[in-house]
DRENDO-1510 file (C-alpha; in Angstrom, 1 decimal, always signed):
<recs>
REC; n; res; u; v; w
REC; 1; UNK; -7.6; +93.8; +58.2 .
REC; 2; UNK; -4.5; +93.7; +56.4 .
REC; 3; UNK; -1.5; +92.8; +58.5 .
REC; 4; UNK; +2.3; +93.5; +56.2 .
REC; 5; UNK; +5.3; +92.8; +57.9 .
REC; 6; UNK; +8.9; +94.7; +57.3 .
REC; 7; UNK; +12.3; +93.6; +57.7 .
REC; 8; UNK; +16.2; +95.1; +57.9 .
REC; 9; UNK; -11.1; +94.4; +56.0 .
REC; 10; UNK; -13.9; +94.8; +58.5 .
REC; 11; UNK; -15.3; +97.5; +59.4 .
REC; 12; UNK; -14.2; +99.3; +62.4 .
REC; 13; UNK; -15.7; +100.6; +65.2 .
REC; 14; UNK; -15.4; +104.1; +64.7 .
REC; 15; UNK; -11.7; +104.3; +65.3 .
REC; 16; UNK; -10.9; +107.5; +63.2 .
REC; 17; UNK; -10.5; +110.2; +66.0 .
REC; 18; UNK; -7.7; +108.1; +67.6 .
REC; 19; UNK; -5.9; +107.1; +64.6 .
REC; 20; UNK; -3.0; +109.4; +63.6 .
REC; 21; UNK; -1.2; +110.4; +60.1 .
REC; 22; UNK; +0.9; +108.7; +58.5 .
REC; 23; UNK; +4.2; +110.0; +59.3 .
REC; 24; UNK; +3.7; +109.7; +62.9 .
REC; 25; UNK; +7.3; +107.8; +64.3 .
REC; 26; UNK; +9.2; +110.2; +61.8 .
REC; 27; UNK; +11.4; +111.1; +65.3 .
REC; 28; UNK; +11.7; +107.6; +66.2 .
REC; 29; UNK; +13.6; +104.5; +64.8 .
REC; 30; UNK; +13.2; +100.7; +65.4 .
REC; 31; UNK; +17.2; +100.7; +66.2 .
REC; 32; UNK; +15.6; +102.3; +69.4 .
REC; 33; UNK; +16.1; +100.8; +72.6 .
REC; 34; UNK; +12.6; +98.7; +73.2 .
REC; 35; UNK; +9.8; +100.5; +75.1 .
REC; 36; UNK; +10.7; +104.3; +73.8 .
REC; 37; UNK; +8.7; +104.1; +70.3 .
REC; 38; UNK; +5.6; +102.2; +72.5 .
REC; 39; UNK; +5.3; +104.6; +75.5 .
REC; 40; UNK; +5.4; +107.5; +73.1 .
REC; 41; UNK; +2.3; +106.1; +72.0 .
REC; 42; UNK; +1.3; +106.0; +75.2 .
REC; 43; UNK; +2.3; +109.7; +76.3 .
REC; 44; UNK; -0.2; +110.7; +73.4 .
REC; 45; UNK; -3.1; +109.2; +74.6 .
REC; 46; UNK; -6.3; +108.0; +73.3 .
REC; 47; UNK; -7.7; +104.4; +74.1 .
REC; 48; UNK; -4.7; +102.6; +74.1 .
REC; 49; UNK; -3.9; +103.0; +78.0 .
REC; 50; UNK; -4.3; +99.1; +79.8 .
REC; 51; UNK; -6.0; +98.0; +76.8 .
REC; 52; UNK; -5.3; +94.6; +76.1 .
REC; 53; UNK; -4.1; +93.7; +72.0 .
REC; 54; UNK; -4.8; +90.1; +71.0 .
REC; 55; UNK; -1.7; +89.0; +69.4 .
REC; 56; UNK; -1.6; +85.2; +67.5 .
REC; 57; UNK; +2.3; +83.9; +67.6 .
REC; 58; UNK; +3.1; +81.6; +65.0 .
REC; 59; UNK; +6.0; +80.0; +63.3 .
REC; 60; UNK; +7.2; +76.4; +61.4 .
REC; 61; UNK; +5.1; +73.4; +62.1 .
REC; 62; UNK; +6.9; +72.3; +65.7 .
REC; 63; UNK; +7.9; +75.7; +66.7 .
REC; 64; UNK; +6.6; +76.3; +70.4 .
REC; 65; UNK; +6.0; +79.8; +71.8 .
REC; 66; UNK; +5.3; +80.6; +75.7 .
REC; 67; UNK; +5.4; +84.1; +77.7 .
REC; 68; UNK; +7.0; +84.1; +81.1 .
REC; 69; UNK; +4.2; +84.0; +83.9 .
REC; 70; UNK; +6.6; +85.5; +86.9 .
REC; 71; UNK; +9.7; +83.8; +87.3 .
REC; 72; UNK; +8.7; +80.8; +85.7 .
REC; 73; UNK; +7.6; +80.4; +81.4 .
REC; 74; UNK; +4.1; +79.6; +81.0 .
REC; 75; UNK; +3.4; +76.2; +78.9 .
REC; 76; UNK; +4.5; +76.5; +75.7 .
REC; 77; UNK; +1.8; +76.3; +72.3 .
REC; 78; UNK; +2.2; +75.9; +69.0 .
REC; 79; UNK; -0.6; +78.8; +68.1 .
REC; 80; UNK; -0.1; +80.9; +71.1 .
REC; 81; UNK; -2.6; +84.3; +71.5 .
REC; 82; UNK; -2.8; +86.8; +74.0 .
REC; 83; UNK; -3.2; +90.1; +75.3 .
REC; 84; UNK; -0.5; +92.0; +75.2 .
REC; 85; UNK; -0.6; +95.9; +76.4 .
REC; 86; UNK; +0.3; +98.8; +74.6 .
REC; 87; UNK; +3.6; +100.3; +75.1 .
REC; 88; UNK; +5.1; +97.8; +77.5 .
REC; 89; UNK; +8.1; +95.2; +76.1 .
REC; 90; UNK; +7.4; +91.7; +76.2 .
REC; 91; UNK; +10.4; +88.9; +76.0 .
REC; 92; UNK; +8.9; +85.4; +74.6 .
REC; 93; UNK; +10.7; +82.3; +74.2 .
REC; 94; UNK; +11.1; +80.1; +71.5 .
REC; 95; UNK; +11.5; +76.4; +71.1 .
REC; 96; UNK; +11.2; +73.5; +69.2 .
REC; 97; UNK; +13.6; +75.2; +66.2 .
REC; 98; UNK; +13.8; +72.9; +63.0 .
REC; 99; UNK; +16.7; +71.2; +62.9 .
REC; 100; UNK; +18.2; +72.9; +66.1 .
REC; 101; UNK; +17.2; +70.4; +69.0 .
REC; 102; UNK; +17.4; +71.9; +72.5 .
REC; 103; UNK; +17.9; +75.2; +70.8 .
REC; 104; UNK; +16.0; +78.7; +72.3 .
REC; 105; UNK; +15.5; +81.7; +70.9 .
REC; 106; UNK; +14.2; +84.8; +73.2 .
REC; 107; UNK; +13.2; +87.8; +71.0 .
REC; 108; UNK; +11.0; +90.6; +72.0 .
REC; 109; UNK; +8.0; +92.1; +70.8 .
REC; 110; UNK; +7.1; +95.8; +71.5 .
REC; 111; UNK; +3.0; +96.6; +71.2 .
REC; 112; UNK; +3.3; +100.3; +69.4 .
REC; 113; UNK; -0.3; +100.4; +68.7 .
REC; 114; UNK; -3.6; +98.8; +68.5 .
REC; 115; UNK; -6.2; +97.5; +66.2 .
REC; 116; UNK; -9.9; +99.0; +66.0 .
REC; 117; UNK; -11.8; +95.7; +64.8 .
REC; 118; UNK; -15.5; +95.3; +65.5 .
REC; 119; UNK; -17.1; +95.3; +68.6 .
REC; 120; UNK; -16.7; +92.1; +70.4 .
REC; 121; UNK; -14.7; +90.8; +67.6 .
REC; 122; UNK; -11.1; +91.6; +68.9 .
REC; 123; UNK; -10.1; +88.2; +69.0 .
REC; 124; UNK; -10.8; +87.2; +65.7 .
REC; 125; UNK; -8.3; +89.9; +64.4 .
REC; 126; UNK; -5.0; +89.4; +66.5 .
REC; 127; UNK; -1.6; +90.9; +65.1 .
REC; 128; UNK; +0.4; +88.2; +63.7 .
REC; 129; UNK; +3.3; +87.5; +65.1 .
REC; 130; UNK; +4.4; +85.0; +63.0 .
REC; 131; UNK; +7.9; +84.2; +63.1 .
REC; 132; UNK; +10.1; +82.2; +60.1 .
REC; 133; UNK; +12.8; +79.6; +60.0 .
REC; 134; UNK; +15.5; +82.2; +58.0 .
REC; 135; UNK; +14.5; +84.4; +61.2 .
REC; 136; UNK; +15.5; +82.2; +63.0 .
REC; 137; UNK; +18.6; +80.8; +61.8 .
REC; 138; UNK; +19.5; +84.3; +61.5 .
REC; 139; UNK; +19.2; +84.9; +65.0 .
REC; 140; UNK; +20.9; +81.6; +66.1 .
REC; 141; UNK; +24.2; +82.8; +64.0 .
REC; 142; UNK; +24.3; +85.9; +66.3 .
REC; 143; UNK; +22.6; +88.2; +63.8 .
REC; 144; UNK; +19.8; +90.9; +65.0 .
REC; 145; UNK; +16.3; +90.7; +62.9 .
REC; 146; UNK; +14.2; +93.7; +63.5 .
REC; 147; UNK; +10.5; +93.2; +61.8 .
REC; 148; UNK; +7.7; +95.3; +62.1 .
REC; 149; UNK; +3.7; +95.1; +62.0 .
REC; 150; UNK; +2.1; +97.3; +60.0 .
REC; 151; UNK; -2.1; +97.3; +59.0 .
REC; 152; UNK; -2.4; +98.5; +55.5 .
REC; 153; UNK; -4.3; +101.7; +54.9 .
REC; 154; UNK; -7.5; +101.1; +53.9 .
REC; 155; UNK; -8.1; +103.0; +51.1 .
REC; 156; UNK; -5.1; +101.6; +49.5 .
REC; 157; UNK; -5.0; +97.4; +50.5 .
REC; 158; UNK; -6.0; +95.1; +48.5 .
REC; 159; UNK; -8.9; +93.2; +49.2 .
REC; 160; UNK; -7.5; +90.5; +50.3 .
REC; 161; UNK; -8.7; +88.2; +53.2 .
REC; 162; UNK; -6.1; +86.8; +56.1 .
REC; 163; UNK; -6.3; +84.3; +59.0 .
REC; 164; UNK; -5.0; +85.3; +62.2 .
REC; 165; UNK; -1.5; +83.2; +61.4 .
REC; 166; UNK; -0.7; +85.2; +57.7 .
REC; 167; UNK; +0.8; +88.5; +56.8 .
REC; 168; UNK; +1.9; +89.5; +53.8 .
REC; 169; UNK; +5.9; +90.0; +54.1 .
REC; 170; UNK; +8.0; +93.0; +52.4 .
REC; 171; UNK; +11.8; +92.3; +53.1 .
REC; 172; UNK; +13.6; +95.7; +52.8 .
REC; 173; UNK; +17.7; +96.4; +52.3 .
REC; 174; UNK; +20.1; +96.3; +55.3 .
REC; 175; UNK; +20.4; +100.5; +55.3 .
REC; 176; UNK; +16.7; +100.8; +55.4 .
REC; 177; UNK; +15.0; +101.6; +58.7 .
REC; 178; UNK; +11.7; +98.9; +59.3 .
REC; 179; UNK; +9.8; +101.5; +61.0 .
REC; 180; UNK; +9.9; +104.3; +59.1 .
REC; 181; UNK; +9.5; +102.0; +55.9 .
REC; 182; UNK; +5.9; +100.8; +57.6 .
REC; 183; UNK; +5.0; +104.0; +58.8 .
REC; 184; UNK; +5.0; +105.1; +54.8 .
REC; 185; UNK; +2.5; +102.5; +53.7 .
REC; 186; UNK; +0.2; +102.0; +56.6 .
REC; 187; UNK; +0.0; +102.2; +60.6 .
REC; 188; UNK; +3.1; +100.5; +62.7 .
REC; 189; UNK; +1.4; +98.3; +65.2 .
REC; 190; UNK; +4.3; +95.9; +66.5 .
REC; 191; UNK; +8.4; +96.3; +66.6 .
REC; 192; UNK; +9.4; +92.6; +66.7 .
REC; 193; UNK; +13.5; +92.3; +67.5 .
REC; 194; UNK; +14.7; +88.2; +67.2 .
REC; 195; UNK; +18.5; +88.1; +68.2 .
REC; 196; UNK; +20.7; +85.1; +70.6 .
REC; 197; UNK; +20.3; +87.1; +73.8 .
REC; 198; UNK; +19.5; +84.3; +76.3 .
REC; 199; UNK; +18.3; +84.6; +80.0 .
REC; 200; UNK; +20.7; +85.5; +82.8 .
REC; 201; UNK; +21.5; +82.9; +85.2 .
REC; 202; UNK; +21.3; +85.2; +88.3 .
REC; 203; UNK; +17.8; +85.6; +89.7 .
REC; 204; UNK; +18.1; +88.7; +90.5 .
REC; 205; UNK; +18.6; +89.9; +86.9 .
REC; 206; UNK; +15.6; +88.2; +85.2 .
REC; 207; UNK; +13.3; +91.3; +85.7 .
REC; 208; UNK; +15.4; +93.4; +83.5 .
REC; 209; UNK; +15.6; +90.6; +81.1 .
REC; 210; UNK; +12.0; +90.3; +80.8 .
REC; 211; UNK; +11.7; +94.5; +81.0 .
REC; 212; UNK; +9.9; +94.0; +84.5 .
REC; 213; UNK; +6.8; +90.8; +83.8 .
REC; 214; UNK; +4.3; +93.1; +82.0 .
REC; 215; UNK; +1.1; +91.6; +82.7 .
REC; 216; UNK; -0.8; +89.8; +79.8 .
REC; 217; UNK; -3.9; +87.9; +79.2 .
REC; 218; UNK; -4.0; +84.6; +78.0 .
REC; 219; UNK; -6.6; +83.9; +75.1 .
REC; 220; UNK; -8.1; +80.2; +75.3 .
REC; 221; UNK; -8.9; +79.2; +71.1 .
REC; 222; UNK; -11.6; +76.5; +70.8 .
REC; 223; UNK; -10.6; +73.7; +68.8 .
REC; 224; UNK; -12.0; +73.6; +65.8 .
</recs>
């Protein structure tokens, strides 16, 4: 599988019936609040519906990631995967920023699709969520980074073979929308959004911030 990221392969297991056209999100945009582009996945069915997508978050060497569990943030990891579902919005936080001590970062990431990887196998293919230090420092000087996670058409990638931690990266001008730049070359999987939005300090508003604790499942990696 071929993960590409954009900014402003096995064989599967029979997944052709669900996958659509290219073209598909040529209503939506990724300047879209977060959630609409994902639950209009959702609304159009298929065997994406409370199915879990292993994701694998990485970043810098140092860079910590952890997903809230409730009210509180689950321990932090360097290599963090889960299970993330389709369609829901998922706030992560971000620590451990080069250069940047006692800095954190909150961005997003929006699950717009799935992957169709061999039976049994899902967890060797996660979508990369990997996340870089110009991110970053973008973020931390009040800009807004919208990325998204696209897997390479088939018939048309190279044959080239990724861990869970790489993507190939395709940095696209300002005016340019990331979403409808992916969905040209291959299938949108994952709107990422990286800005300085940081966490209310009233309790009561931390379920909007983290768009309501979607459930996810953590994923345990053997050491190797």
């Amino acid at each position: 599988m071929i993960f590409v990221w954009t900014c402003c392969q096995s064989q599967a297991a029979e997944p052709s019936e669900f996958l659509p056209p290219h073209g598909q999100h040529s209503l939506y945009s990724a300047d879209m609040p977060a959630g609409v582009v994902g639950q209009a996945r959702l609304n159009r069915r298929g065997p994406v519906a409370n199915y879990f997508q292993p994701v694998a978050f990485s970043g810098p060497p140092g860079v910590r990631f952890a997903l809230p569990n409730g009210a509180n943030i689950s321990e932090s990891e360097e290599n963090l995967m889960a299970g993330l579902l389709i369609g829901s919005v998922y706030r992560f936080q971000i620590s451990g920023i080069p250069q940047q001590e006692g800095a954190e970062l909150y961005p997003t990431v929006e699950l717009i699709d799935r992957t169709y990887p061999p039976q049994g196998l899902a967890t060797l293919y996660p979508i990369p969520i990997k996340i870089d230090e110009t991110d970053m420092r973008a973020a931390l000087d009040g800009h807004l980074v919208t990325r998204v996670v696209y897997l390479e058409d088939p018939q048309t990638a190279l044959p080239l073979e990724q861990t869970a931690q790489q993507a190939n990266v395709m940095d696209i001008a300002q005016h340019q929308d990331a979403l409808k730049v992916a969905d040209r070359f291959g299938r949108p999987v994952a709107i990422i959004r990286i800005g300085s939005l940081a966490p209310p300090r009233a309790p009561s508003l931390m379920p909007q911030f983290y768009f309501g604790f979607p459930s996810w499942a953590p994923i345990f990696q053997t050491e190797k």
